[in-house]
C-alpha positions in Angstrom: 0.0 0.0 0.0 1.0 3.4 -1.0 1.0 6.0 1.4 1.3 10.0 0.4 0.8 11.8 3.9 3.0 14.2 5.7 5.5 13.1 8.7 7.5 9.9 9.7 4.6 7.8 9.8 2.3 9.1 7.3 -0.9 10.6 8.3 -2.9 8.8 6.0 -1.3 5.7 7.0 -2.2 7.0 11.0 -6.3 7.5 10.1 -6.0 3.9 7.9 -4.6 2.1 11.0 -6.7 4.2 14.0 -9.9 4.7 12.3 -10.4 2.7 8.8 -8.2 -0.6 9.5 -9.7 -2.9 6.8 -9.1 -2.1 2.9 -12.7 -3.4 2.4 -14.2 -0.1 4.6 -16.3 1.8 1.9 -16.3 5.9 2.4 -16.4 9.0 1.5 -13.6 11.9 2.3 -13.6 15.7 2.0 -9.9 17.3 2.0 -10.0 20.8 3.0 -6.6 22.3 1.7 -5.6 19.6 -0.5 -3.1 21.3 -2.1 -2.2 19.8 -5.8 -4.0 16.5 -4.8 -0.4 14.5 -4.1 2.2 16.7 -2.3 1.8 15.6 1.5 -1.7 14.6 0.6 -3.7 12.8 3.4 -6.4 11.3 1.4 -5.4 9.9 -1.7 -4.7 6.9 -0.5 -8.4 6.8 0.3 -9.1 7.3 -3.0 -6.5 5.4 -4.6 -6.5 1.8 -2.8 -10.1 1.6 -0.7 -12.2 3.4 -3.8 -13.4 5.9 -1.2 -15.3 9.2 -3.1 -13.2 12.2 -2.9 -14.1 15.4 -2.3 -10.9 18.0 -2.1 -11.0 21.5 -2.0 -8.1 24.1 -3.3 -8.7 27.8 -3.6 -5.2 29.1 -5.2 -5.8 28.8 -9.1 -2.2 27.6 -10.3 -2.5 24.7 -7.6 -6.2 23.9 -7.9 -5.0 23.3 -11.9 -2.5 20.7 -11.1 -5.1 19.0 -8.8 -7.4 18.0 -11.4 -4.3 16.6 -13.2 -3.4 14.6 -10.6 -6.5 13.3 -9.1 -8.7 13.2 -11.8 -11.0 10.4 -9.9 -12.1 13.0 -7.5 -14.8 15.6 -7.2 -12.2 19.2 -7.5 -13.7 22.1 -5.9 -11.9 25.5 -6.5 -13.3 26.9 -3.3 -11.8 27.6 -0.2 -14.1 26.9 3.3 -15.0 29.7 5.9 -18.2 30.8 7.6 -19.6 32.3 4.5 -19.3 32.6 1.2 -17.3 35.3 -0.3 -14.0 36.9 -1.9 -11.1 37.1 0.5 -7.7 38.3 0.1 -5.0 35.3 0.4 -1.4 35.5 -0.3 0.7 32.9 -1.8 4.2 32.8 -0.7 6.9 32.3 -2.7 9.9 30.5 -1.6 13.4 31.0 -3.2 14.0 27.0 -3.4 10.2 26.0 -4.1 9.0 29.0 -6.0 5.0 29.7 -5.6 4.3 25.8 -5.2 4.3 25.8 -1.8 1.7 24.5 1.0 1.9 27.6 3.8 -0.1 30.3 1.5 -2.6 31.7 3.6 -5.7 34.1 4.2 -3.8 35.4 7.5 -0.6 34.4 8.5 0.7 34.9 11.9 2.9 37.9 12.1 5.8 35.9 14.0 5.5 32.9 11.0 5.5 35.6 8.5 8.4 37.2 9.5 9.9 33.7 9.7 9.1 33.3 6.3 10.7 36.8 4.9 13.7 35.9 6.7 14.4 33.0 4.8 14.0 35.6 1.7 10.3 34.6 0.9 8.0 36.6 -0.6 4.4 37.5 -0.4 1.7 38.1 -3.7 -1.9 38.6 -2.9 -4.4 37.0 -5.2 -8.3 37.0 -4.5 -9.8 33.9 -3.8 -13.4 32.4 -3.0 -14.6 30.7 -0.1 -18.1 28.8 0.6 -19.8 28.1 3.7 -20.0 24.2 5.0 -23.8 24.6 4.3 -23.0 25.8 1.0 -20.5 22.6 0.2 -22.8 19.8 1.2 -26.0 21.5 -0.9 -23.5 21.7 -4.2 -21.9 18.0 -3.7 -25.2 16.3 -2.3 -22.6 14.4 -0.1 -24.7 12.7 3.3 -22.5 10.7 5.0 -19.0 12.1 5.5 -16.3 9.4 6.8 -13.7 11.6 7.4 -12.5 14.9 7.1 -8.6 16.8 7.4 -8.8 20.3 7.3 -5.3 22.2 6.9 -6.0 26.0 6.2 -3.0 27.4 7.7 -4.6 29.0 10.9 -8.2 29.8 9.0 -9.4 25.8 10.6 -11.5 28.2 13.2 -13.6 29.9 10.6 -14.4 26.6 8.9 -15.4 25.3 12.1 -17.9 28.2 13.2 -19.6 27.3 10.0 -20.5 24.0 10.6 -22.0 24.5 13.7 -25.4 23.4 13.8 -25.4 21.6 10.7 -26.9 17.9 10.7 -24.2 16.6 8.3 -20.9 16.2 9.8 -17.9 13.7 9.0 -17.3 11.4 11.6 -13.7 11.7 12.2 -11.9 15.0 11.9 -8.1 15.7 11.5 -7.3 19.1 11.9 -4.1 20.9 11.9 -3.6 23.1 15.1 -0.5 24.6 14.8 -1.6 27.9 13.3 -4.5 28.3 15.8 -4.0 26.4 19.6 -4.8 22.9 20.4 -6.9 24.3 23.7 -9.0 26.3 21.4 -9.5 24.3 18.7 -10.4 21.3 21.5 -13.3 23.3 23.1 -14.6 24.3 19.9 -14.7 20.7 18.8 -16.6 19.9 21.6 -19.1 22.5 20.9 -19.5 20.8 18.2 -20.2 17.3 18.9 -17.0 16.0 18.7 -14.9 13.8 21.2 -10.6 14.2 21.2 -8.9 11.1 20.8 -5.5 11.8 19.9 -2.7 13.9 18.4 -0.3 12.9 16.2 2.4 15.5 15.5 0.7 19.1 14.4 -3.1 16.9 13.7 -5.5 16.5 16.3 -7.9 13.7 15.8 -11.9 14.0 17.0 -14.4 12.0 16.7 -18.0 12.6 16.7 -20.0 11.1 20.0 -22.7 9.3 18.4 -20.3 6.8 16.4 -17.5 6.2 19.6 -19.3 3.1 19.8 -18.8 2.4 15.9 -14.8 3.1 16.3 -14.4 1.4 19.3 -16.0 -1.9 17.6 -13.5 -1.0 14.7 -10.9 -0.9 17.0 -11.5 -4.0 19.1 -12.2 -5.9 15.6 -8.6 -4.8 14.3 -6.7 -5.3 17.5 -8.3 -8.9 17.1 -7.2 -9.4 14.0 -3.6 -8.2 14.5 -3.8 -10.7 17.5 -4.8 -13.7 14.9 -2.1 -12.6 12.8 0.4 -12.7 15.7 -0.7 -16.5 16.4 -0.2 -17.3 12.5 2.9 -15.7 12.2 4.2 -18.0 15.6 2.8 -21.1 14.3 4.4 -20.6 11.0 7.8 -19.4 13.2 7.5 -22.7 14.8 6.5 -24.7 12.0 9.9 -23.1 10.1 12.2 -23.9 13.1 10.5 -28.0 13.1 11.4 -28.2 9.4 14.8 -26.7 10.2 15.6 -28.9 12.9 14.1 -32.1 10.3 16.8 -31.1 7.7 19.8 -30.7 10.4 19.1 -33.9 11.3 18.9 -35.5 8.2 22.3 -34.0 6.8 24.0 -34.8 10.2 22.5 -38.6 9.9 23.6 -38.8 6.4 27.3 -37.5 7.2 27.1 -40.1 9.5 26.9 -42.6 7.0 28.9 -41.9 5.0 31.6 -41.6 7.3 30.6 -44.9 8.5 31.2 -46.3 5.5 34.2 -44.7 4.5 35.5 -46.4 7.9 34.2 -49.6 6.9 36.2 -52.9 5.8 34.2 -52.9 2.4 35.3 -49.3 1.3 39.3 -50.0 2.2 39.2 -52.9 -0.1 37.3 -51.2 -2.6 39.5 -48.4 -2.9 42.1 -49.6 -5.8 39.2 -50.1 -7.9 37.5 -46.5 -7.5 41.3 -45.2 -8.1 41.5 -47.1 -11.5 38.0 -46.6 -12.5 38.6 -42.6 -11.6 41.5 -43.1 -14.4 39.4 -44.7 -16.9 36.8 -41.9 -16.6 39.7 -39.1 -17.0 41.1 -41.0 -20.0 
């Protein structure tokens, strides 16, 4: 399996193993921020190996262009996600090593990152981009059941959030990138919102919606299950490996055995001017 997220261990390959552990799980995702639909992408895999329907959203147009390339299989929205729907200001960033294909443009950066980012000789270029509303994103895709959602806005993650409140569709896990925003405040607005935390793997947070703990928790059980069967396979074939090892040393060692018996033996002495001459013969 092929794994695209960002970090050590992947973050695609984290939700898989925590949330989705079986290949055969049928979904659907939305990506919020999914960049050119590869590049540190947390989804695709969903896409790509469990047939999941995709739903990714990319406001910057140079980027959203190479998305469709790339992910083709996917439902492309060249939106952005906030509280509302309008026009906002955004600026890319342009990096002297990456150029403007870089993953930190924002709506608002923070002024301590920004000057981070102009010390390292970046620069800044406004475009205008346009956002929807979460309301706004279900009624265009007709999407009712959302598996899972990450959400990586580079510190805009609060916005997104206020506009879901209330709304009866919501995914049922959420990985969203704090680092930009808190991980106390975006934890009390999760609750707000219906959501339980579970964990955090480097800068993602991971919630999951109350009314389906008891779904995940089954998941969970049913996978740790499973990796115990495999354990007990994997021993009894260990075993089985070590028995057949142990049957072969035995055999060579008994069949050294004989033959040095025989070599020993009365039979082989006598016999040994005729090998010689027949060894002769054979060269000749």
């Amino acid at each position: 399996m092929k794994f695209y997220g960002q970090f050590e261990t992947p973050v695609d390959r984290f939700i898989f193993e925590r949330y989705f552990p079986d290949v055969g799980i049928k979904g659907t995702f939305i990506e919020c921020g999914a960049f050119d639909g590869s590049t540190e992408c947390s989804c695709r895999f969903f896409e790509e190996t469990m047939g999941w329907r995709g739903i990714n959203l990319e406001p910057v147009p140079h980027i959203f262009d190479k998305l469709l390339t790339n992910r083709p299989g996917s439902e492309n929205l060249n939106f952005g996600l906030s509280d509302r729907a309008a026009s906002l200001n955004f600026q890319i960033v342009e990096h002297p090593r990456y150029g403007l294909d870089t993953t930190i443009g924002a709506i608002k950066h923070d002024p301590a990152y920004k000057q981070a980012l102009l010390d390292e000789g970046c620069k800044f270029h406004d475009i205008e981009i346009q956002v929807i509303s979460w309301s706004d994103l279900i009624a265009r895709t007709g999407v009712e059941i959302i598996d899972l959602m990450v959400l990586d806005v580079e510190g805009h993650e609060l916005s997104v959030l206020a506009g879901m409140k209330g709304h009866p569709i919501l995914p049922h896990v959420m990985c969203v990138e704090f680092g930009h925003i808190g991980f106390d405040k975006l934890r009390a607005t999760m609750d707000e919102l219906g959501y339980d935390y579970d964990i955090s793997s480097y800068a993602n947070a991971f919630f999951v919606r109350r009314d389906k703990l008891t779904l995940f928790a089954h998941r969970a059980q049913a996978s740790r299950e499973s990796l115990r069967q495999q354990e007990q396979r994997r021993s009894a074939l260990e075993e089985e490996v070590a028995a057949l090892e142990e049957t072969i040393s035995t055999i060579t060692r008994l069949k050294e055995e004989q033959i040095s018996m025989l070599k020993r033996s009365t039979s082989w002495r006598v016999t040994a001017p005729l090998r010689a001459v027949k060894a002769l013969f054979n060269k000749a």
